[in-house]
Backbone as CSV, one residue per row, in Angstrom:
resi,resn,N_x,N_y,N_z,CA_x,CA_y,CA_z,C_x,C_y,C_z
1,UNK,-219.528,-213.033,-14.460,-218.257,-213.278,-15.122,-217.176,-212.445,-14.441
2,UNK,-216.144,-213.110,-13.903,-215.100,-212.512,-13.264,-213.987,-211.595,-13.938
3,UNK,-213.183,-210.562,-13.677,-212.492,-210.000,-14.717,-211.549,-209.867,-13.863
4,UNK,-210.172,-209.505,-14.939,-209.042,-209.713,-14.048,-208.612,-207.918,-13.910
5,UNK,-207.082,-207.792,-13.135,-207.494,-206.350,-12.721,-206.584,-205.956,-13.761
6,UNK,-207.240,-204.176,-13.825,-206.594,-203.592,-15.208,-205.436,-203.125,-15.119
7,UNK,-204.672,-203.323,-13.719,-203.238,-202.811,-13.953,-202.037,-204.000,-13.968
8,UNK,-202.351,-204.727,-13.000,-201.307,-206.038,-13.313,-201.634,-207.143,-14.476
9,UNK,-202.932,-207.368,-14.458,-203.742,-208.082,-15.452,-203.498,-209.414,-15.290
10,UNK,-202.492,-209.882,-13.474,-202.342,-210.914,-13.631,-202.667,-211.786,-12.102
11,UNK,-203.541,-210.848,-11.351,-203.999,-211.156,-9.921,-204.976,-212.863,-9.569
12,UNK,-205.001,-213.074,-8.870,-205.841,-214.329,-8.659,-207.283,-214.252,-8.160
13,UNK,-207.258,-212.710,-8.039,-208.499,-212.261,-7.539,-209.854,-212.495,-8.451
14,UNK,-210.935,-212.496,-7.745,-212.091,-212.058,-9.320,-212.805,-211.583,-8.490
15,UNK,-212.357,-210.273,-10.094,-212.911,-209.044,-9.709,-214.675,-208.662,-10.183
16,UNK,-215.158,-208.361,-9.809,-216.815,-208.090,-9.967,-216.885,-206.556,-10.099
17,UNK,-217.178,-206.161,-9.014,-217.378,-205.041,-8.516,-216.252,-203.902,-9.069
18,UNK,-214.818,-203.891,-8.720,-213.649,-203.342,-8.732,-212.590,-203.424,-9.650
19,UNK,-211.971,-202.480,-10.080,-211.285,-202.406,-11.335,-209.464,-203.073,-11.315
20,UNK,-209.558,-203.035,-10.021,-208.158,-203.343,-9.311,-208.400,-204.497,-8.662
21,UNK,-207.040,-205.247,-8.109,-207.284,-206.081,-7.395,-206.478,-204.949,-5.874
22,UNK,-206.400,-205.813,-4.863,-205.913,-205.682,-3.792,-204.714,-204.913,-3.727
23,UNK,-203.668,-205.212,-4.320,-202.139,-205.073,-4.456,-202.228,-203.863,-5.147
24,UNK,-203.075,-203.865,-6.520,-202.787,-202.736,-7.164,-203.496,-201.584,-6.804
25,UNK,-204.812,-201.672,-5.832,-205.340,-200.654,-5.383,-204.740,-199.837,-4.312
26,UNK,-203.734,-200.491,-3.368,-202.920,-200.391,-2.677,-201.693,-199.288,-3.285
27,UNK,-201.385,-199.744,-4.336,-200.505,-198.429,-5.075,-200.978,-197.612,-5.540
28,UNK,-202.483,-197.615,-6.244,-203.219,-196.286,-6.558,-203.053,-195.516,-5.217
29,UNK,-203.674,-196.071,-4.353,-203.829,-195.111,-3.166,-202.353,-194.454,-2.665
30,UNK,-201.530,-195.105,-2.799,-199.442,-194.591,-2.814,-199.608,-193.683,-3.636
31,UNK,-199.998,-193.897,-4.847,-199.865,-192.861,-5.979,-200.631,-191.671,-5.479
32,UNK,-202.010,-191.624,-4.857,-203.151,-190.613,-5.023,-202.154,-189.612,-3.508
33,UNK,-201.869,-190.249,-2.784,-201.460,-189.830,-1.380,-200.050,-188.872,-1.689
34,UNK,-198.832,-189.679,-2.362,-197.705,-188.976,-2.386,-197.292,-188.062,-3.776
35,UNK,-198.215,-188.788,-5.267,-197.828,-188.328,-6.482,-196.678,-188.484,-6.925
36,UNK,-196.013,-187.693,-6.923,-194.378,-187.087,-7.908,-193.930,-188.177,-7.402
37,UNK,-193.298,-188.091,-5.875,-192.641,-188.337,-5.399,-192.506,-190.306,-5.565
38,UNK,-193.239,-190.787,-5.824,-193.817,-192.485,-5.868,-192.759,-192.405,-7.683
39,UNK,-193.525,-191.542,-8.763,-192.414,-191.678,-9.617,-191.161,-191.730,-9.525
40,UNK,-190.819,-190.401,-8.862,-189.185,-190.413,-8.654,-188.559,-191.765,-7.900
41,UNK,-189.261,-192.142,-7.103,-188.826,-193.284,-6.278,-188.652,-194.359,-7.098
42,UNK,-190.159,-194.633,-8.366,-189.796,-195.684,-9.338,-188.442,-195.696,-9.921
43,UNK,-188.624,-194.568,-10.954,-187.128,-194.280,-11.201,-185.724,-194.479,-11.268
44,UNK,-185.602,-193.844,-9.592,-184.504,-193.923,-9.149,-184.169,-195.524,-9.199
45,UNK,-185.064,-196.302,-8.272,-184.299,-197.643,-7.497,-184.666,-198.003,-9.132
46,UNK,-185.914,-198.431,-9.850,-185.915,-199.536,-10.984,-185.669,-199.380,-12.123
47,UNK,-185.548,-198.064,-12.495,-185.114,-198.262,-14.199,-183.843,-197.557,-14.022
48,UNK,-182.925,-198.293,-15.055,-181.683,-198.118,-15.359,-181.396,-197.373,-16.546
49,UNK,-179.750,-196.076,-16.507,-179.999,-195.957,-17.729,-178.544,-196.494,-18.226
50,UNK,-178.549,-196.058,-19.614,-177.813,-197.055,-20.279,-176.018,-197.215,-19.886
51,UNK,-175.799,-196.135,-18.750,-174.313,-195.814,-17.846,-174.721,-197.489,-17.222
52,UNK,-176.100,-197.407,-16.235,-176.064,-198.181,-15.431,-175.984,-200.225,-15.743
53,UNK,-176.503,-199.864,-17.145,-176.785,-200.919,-17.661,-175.668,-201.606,-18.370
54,UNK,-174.718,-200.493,-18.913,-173.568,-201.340,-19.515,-172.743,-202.006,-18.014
55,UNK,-172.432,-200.904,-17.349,-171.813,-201.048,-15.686,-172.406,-202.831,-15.064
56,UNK,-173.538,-202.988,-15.178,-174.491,-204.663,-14.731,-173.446,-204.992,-15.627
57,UNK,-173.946,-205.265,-16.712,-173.425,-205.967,-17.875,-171.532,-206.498,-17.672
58,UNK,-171.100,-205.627,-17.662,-169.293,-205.433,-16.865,-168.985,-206.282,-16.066
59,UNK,-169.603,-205.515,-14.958,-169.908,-206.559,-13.503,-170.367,-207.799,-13.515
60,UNK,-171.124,-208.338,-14.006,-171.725,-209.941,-14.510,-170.319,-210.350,-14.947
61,UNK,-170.025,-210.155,-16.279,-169.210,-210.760,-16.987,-167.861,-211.073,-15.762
62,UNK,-167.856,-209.749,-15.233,-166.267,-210.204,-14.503,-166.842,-211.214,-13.572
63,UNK,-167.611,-211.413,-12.755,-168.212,-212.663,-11.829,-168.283,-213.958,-12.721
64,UNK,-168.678,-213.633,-14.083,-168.901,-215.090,-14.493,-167.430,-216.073,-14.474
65,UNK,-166.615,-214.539,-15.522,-164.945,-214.841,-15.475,-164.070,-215.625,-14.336
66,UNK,-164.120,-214.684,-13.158,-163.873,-214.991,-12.087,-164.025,-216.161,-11.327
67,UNK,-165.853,-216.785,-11.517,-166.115,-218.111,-11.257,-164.765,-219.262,-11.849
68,UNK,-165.652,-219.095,-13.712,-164.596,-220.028,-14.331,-163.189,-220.563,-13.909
69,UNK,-162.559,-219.237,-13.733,-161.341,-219.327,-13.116,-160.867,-219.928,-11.867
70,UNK,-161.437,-219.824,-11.076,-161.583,-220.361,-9.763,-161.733,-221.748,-9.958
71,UNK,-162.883,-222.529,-10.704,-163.349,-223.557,-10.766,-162.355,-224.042,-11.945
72,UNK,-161.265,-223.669,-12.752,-160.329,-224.215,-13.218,-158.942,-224.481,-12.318
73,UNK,-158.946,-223.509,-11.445,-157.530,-223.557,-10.559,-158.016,-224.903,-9.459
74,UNK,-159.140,-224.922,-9.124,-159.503,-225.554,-7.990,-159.050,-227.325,-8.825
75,UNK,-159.655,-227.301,-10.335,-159.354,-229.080,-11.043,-158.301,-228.694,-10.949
76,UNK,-157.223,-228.001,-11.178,-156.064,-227.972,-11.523,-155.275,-228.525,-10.333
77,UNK,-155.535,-228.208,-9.145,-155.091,-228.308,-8.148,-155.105,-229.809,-7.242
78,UNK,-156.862,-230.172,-7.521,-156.937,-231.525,-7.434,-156.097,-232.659,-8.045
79,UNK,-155.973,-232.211,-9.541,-155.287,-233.182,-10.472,-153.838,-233.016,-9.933
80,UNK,-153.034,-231.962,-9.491,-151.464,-232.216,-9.109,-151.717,-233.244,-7.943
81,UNK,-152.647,-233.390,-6.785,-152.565,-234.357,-5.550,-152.635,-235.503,-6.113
């Protein structure tokens, strides 16, 4: 009976023998080699805190705005020709 691996839980592998698949054994060994430093790295680049998250949030909205606008001046412009 094949089992899937215990850290992603979502690999295509089947696993027998091994608790990991490929990918995730690959980061144990990142983890076992560098430690701290693999956290801090998570960290930094992937979790956001809530400065960074309202800031996305801001930024989206003005792009969405911005689109709209554009794509109203542009009919607008058609319809005067």
């Amino acid at each position: 009976m094949p089992f899937s691996c215990q850290l992603c839980e979502s690999s295509d592998e089947w696993l027998f023998a091994q608790r990991y698949c490929a990918k995730c054994r690959r980061i144990k060994k990142l983890l076992n080699l560098y430690g701290q430093d693999v956290y801090n790295c998570l960290e930094q680049v992937f979790v956001r805190d809530d400065k960074q998250q309202d800031y996305k949030k801001t930024d989206e909205i003005k792009k969405t705005y911005s689109d709209v606008l554009k794509n109203i001046k542009s009919k607008t412009i058609h319809k005067e020709k």
